[in-house]
DSSP file (Angstrom, degrees, kcal/mol; ACC not computed):
  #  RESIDUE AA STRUCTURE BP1 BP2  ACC     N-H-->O    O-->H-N    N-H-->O    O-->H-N    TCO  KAPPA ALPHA  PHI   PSI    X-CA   Y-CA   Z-CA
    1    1 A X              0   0    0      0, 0.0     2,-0.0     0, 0.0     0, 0.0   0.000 360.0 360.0 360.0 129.7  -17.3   48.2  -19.3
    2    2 A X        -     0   0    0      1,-0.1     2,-0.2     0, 0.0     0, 0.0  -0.329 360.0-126.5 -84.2 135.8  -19.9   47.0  -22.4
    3    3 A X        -     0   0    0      1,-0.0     2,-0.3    -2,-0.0    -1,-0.1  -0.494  32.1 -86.0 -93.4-160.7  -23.3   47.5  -20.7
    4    4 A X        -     0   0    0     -2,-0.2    -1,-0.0     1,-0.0     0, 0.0  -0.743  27.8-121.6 -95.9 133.0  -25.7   44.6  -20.7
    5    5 A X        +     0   0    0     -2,-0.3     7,-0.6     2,-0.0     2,-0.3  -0.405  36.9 177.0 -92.0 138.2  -28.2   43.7  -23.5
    6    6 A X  B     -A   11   0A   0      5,-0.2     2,-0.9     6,-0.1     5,-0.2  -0.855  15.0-158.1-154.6 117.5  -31.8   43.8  -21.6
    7    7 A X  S    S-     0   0    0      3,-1.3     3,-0.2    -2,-0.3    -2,-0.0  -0.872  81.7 -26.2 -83.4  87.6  -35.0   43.1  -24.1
    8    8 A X  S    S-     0   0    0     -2,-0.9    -1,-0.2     1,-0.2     3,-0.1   0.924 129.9 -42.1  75.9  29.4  -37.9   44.6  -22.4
    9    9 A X  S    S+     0   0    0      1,-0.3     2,-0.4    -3,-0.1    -1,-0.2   0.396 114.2 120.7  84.4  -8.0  -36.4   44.3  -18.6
   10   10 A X        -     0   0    0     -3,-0.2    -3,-1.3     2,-0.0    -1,-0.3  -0.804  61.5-143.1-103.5 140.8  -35.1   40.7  -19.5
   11   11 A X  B  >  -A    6   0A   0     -2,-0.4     4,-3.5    -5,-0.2    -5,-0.2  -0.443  33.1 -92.9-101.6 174.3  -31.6   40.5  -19.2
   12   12 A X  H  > S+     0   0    0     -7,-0.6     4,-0.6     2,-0.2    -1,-0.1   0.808 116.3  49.1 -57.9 -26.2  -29.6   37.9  -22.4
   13   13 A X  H >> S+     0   0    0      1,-0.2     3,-1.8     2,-0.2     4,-0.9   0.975 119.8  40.6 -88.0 -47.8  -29.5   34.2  -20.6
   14   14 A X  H 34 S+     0   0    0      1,-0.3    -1,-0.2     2,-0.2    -2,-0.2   0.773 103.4  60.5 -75.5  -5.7  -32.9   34.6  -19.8
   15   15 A X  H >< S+     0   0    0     -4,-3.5     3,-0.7     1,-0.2    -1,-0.3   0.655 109.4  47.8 -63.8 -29.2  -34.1   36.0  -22.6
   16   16 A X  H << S+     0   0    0     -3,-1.8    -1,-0.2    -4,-0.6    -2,-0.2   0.560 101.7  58.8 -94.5  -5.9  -33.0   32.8  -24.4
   17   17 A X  T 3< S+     0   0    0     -4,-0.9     2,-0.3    -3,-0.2    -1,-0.3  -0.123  89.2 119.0-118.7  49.0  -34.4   30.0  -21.9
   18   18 A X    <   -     0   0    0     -3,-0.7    55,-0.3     1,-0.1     5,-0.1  -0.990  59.7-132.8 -80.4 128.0  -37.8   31.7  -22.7
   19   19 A X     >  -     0   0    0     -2,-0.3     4,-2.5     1,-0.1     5,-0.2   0.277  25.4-107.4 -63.3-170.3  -40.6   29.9  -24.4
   20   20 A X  H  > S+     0   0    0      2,-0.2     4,-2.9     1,-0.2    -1,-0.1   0.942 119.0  46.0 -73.7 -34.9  -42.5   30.9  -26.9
   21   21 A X  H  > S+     0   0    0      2,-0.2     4,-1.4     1,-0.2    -1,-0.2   0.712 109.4  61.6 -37.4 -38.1  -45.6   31.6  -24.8
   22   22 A X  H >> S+     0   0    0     -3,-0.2     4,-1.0     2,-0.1     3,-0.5   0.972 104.0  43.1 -67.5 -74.5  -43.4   33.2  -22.8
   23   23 A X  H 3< S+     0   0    0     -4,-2.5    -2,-0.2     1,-0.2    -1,-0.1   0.841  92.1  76.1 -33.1 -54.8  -42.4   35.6  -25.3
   24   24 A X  H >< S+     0   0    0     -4,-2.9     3,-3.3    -5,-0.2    -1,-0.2   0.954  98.3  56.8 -13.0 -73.1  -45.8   36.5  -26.7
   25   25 A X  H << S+     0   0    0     -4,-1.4     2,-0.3    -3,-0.5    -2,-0.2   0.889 115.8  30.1 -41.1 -61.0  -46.1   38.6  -23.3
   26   26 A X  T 3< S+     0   0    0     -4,-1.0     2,-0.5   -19,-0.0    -1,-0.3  -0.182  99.4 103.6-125.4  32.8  -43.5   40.5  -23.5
   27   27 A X  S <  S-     0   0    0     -3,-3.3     5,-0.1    -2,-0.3    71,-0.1  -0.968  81.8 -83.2-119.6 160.7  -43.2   40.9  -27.5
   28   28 A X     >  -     0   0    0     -2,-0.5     4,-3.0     3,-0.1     3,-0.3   0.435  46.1-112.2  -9.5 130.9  -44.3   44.2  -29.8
   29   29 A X  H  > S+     0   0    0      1,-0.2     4,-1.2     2,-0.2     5,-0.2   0.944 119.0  63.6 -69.3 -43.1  -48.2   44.1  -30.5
   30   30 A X  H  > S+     0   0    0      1,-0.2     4,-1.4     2,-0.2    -1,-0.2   0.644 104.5  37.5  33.5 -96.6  -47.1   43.6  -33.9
   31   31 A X  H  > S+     0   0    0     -3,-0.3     4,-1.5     2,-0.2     5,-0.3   0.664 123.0  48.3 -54.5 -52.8  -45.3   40.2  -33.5
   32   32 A X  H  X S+     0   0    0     -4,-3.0     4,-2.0     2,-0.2    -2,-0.2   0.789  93.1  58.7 -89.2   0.5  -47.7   39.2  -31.3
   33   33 A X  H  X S+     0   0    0     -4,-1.2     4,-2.2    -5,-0.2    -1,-0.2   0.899 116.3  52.0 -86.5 -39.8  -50.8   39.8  -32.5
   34   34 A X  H  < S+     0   0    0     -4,-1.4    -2,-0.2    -5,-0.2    -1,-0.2   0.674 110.8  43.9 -82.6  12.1  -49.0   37.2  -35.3
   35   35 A X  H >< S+     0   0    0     -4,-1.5     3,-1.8     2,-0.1    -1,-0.2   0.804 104.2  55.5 -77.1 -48.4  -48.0   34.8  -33.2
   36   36 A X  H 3< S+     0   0    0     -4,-2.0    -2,-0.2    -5,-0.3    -3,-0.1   0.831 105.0  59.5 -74.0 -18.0  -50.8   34.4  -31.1
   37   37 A X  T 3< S-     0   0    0     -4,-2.2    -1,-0.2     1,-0.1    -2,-0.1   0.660 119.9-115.0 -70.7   0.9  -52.8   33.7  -34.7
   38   38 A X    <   -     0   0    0     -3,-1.8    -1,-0.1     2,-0.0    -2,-0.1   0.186  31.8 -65.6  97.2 149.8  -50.3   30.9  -35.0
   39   39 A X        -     0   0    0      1,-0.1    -4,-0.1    -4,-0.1    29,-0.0  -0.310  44.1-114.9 -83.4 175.1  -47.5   30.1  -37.3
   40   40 A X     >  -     0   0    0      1,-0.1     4,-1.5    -2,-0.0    -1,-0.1  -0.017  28.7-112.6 -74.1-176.4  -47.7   29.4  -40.9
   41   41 A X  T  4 S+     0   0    0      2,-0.2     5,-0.2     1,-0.2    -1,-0.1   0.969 123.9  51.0 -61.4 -50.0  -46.6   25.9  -42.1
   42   42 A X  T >> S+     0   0    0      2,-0.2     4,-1.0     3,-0.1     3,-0.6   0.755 112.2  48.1 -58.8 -30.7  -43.8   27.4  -43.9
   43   43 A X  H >> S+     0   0    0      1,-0.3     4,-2.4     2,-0.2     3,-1.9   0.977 111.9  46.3 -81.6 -70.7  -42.7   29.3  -40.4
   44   44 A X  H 3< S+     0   0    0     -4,-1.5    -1,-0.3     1,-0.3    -2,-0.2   0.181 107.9  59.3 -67.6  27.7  -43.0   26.3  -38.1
   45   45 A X  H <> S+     0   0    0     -3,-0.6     4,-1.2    -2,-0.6     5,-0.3   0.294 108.1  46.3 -55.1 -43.6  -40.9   24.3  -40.9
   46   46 A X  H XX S+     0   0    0     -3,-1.9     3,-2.8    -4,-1.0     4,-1.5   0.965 113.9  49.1 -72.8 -65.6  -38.1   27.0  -40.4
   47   47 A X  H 3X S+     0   0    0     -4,-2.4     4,-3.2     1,-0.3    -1,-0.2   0.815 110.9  49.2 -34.8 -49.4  -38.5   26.6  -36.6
   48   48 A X  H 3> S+     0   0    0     -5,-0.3     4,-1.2     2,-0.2    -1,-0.3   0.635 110.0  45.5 -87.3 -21.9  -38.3   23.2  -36.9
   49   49 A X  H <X S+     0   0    0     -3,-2.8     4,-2.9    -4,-1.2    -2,-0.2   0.928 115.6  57.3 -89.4 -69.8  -34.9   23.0  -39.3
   50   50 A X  H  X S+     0   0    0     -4,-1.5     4,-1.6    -5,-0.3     3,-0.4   0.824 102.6  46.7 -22.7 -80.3  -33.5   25.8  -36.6
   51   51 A X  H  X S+     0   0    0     -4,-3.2     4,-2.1     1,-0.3     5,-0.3   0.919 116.5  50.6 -52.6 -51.0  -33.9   23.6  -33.3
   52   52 A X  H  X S+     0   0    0     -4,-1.2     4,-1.5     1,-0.2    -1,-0.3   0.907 108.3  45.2 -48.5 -45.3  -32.1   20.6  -35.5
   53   53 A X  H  < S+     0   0    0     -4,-2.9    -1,-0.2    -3,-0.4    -2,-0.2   0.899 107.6  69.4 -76.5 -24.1  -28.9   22.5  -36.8
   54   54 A X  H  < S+     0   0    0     -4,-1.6     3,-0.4     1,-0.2    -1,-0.2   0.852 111.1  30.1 -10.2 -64.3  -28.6   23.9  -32.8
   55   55 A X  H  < S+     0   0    0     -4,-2.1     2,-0.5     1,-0.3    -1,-0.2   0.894 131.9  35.6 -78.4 -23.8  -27.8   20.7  -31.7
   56   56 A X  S  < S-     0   0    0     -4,-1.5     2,-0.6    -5,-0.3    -1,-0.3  -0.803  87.8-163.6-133.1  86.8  -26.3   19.7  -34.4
   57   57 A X        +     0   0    0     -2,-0.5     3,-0.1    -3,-0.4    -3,-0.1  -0.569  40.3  94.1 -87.0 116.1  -24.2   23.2  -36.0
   58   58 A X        +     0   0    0      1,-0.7     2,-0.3    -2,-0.6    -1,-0.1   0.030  67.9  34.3-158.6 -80.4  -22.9   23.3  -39.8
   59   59 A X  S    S-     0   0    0      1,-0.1    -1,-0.7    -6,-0.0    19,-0.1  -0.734  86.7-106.6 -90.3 173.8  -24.4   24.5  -42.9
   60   60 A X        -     0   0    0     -2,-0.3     2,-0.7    -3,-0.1    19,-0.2   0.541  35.2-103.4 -96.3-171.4  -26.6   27.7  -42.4
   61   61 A X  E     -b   79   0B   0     17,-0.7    19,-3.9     2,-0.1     2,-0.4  -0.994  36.4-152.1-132.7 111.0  -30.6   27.3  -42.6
   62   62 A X  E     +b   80   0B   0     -2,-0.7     2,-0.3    17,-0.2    19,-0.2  -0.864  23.1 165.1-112.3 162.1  -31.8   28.7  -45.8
   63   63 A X  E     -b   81   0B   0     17,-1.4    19,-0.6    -2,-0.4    -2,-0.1  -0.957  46.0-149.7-162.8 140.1  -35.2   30.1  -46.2
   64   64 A X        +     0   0    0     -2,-0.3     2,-0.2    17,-0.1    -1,-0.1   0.427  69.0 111.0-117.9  25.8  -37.8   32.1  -47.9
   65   65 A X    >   +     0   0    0    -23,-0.1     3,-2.2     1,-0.1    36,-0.2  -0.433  24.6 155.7 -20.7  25.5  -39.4   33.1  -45.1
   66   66 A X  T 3  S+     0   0    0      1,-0.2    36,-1.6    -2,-0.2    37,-0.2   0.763  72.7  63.6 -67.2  -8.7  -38.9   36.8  -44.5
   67   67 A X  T 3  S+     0   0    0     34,-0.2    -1,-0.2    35,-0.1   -24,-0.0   0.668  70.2 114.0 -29.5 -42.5  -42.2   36.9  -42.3
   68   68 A X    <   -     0   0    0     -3,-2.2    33,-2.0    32,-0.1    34,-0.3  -0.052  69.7-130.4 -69.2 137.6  -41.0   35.0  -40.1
   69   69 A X  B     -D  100   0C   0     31,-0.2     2,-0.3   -38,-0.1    31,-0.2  -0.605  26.8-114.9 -77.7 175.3  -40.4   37.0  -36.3
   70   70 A X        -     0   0    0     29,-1.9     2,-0.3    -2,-0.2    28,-0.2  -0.695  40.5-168.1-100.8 129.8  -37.0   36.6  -34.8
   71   71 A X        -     0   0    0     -2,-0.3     3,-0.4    26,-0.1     4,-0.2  -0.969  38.6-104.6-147.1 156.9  -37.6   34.6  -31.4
   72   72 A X  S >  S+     0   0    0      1,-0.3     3,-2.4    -2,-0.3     2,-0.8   0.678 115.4  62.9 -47.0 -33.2  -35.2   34.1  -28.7
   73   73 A X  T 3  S+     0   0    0    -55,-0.3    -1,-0.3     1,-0.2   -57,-0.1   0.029  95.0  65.6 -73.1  38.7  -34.5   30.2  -29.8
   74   74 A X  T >  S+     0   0    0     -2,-0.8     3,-1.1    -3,-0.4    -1,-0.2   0.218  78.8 128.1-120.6  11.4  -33.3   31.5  -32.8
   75   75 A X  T <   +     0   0    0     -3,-2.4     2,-1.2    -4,-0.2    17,-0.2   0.191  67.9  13.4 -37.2 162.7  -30.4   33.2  -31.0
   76   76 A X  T 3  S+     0   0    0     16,-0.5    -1,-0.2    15,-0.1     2,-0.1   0.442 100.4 120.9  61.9   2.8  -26.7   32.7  -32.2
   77   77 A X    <   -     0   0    0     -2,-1.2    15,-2.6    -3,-1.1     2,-0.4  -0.373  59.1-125.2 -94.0 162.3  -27.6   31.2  -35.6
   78   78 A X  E     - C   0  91B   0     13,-0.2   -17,-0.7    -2,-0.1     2,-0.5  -0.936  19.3-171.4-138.4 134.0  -27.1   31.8  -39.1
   79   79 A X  E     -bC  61  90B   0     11,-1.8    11,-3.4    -2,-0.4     2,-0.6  -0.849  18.0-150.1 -99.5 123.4  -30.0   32.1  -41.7
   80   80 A X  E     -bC  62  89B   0    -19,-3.9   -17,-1.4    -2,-0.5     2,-0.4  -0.916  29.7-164.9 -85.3 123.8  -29.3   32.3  -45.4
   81   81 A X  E     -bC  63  88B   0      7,-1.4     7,-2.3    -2,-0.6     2,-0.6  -0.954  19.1-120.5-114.0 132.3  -32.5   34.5  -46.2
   82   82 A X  E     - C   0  87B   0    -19,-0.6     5,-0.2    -2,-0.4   -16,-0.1  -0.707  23.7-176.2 -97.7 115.8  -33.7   34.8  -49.9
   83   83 A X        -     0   0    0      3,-1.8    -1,-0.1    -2,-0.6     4,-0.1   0.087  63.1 -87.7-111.3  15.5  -33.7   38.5  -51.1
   84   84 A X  S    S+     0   0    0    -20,-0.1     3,-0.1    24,-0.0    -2,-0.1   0.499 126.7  37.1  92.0  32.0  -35.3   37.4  -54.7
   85   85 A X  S    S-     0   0    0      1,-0.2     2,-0.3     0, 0.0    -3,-0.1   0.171 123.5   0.0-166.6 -47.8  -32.2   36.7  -56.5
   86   86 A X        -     0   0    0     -5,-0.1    -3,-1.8     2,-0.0     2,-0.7  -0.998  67.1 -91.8-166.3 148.3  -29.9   35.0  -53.5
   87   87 A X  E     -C   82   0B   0     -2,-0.3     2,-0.7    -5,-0.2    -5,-0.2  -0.699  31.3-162.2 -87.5 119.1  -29.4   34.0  -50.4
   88   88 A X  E     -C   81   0B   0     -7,-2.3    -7,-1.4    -2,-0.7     2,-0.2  -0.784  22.6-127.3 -76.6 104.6  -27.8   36.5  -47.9
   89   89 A X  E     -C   80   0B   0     -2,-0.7     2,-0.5    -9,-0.2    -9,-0.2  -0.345  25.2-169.6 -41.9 118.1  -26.3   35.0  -44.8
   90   90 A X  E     -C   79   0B   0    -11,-3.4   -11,-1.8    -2,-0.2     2,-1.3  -0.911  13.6-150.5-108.8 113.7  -27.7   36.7  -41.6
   91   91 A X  E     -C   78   0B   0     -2,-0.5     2,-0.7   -13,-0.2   -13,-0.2  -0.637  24.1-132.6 -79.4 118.7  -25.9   35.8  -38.6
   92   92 A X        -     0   0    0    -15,-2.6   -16,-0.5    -2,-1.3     2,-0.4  -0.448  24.7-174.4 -54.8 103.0  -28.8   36.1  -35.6
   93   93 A X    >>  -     0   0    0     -2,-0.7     3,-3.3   -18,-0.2     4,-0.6  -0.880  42.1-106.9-125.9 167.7  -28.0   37.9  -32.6
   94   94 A X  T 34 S+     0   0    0     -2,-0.4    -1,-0.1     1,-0.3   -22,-0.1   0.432 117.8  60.2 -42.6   2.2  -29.9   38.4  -29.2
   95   95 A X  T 34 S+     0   0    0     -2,-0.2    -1,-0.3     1,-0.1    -3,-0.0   0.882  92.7  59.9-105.8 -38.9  -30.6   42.2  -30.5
   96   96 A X  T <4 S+     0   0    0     -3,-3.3     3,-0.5     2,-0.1    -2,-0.2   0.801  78.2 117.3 -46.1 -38.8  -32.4   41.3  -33.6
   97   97 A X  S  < S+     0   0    0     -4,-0.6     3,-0.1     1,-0.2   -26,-0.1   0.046  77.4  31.7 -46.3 105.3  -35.1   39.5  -31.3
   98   98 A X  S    S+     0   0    0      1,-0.5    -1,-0.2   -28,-0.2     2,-0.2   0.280 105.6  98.3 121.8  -4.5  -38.5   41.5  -31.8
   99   99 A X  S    S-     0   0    0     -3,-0.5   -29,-1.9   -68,-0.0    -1,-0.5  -0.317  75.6-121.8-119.3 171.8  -37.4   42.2  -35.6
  100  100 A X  B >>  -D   69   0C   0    -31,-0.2     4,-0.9    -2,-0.2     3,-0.6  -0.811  20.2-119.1-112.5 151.9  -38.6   40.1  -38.6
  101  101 A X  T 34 S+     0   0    0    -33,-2.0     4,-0.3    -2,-0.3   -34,-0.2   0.826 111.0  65.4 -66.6 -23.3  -35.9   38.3  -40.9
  102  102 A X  T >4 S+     0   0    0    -36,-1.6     3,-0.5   -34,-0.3    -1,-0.2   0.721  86.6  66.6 -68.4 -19.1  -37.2   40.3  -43.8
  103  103 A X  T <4 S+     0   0    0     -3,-0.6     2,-0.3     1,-0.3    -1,-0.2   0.994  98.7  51.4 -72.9 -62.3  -36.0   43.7  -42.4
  104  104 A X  T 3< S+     0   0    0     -4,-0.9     2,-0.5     2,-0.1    -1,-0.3   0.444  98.9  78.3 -63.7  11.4  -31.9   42.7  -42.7
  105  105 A X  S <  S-     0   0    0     -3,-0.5     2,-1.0    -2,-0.3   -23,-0.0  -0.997  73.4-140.7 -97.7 120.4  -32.2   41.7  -46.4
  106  106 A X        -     0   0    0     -2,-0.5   -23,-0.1     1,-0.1    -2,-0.1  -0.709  15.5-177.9 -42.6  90.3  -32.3   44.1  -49.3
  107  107 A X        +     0   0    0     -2,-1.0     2,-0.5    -5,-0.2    -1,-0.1   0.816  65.3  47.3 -86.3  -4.9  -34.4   43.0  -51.5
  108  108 A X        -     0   0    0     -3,-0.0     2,-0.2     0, 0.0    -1,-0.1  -0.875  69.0-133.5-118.9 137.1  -33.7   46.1  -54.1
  109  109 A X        -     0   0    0     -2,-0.5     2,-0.2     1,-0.1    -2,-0.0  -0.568  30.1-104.5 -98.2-178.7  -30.5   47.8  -55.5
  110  110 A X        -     0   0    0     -2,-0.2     2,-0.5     1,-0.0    -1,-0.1  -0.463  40.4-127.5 -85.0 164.5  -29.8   51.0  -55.8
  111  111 A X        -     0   0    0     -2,-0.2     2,-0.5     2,-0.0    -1,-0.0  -0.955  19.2-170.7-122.4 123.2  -30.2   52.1  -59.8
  112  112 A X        -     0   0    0     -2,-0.5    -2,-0.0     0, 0.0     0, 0.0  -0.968  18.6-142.5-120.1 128.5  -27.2   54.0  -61.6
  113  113 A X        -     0   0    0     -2,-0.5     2,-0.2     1,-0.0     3,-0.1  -0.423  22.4-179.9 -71.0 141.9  -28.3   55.4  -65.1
  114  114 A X        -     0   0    0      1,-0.6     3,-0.1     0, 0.0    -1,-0.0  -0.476  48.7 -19.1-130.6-143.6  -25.7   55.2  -68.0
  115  115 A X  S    S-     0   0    0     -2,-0.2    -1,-0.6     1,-0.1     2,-0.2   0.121  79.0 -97.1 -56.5 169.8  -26.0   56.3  -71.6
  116  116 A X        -     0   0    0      9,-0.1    -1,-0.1     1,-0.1     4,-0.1  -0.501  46.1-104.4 -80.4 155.1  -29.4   56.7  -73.0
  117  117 A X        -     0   0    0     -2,-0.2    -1,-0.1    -3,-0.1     3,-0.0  -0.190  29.8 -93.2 -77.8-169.6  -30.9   54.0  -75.0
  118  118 A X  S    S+     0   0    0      1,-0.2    -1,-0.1     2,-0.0    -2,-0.0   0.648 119.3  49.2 -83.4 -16.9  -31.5   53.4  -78.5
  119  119 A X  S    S+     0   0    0      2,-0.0    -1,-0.2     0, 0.0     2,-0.1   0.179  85.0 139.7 -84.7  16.6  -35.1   54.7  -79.0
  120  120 A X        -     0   0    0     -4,-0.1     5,-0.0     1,-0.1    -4,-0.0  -0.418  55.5-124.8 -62.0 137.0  -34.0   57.9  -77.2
  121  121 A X     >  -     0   0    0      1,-0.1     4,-0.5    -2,-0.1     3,-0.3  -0.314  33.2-111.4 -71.1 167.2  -35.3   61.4  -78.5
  122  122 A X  T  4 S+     0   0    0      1,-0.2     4,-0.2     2,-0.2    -1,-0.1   0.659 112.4  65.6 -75.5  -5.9  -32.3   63.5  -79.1
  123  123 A X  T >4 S+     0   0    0      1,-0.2     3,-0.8     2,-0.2    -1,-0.2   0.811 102.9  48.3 -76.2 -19.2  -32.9   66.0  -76.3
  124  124 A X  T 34 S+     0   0    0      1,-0.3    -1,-0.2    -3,-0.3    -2,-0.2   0.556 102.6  66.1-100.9 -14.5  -32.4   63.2  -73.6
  125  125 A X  T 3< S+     0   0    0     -4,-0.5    -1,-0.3   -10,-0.1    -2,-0.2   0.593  82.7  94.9 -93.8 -17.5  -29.0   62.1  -75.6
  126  126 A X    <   +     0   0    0     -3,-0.8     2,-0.4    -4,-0.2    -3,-0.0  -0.504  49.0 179.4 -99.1 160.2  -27.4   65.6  -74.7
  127  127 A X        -     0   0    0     -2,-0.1     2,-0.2     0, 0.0    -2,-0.0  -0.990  32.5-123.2-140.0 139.6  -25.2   65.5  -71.7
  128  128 A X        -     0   0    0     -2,-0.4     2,-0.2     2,-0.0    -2,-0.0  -0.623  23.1-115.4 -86.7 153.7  -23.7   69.2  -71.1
  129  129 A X              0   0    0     -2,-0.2    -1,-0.0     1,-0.1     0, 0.0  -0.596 360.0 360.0 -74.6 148.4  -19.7   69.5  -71.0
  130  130 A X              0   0    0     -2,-0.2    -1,-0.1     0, 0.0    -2,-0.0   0.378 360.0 360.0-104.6 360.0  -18.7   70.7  -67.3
């Protein structure tokens, strides 16, 4: 049996038919200390594109919003989030809720070195045989 998803004592249905007010209480001092200073323009612009494609579900939400917290009306959705280059689809689920959108994006790759360039000394050009 899959056990039950519980945010903070709150079990998933209600977790989602809570307001924002609601949430505040019971989110991470973190998250709330930036909530309760209010969102940005750009954040209640996201909110506000979110509640619409809810009722009305098709393309994705894109954003460059990685600030933004995760709150339970953002449940079940999918964000294209902009990692400086491109937008990653993040599908939202109830676990994320407390998290910021910036955390699941990668904004850096990893770096693999190949030959040396062309202003290289010659000690940095030798590569020992194994």
């Amino acid at each position: 049996m899959a056990k039950e998803f519980k945010y903070r004592g709150i079990g998933e249905e209600e977790l989602k038919k809570l307001k924002t007010d609601e949430f505040i209480a019971i989110a991470p001092s973190r998250i709330k200390r930036s909530l309760k200073r209010g969102l940005t323009d750009k954040q209640k612009k996201l909110l506000d594109k979110i509640k619409k494609r809810k009722s009305n579900p098709g393309k994705p939400v894109k954003t460059h919003c990685t600030d933004m917290p995760i709150l339970p009306e953002m449940a079940d959705t999918t964000i294209m989030i902009h990692n400086g280059k491109e937008f990653i689809p993040i599908n939202v689920t109830i676990e994320m809720i407390g998290h910021y959108l910036g955390e699941y994006v990668q904004t850096r790759k990893r770096i693999q070195h190949s030959a040396p360039g062309v202003g290289a000394t010659r000690s940095s050009k030798f590569v020992p045989l194994r």
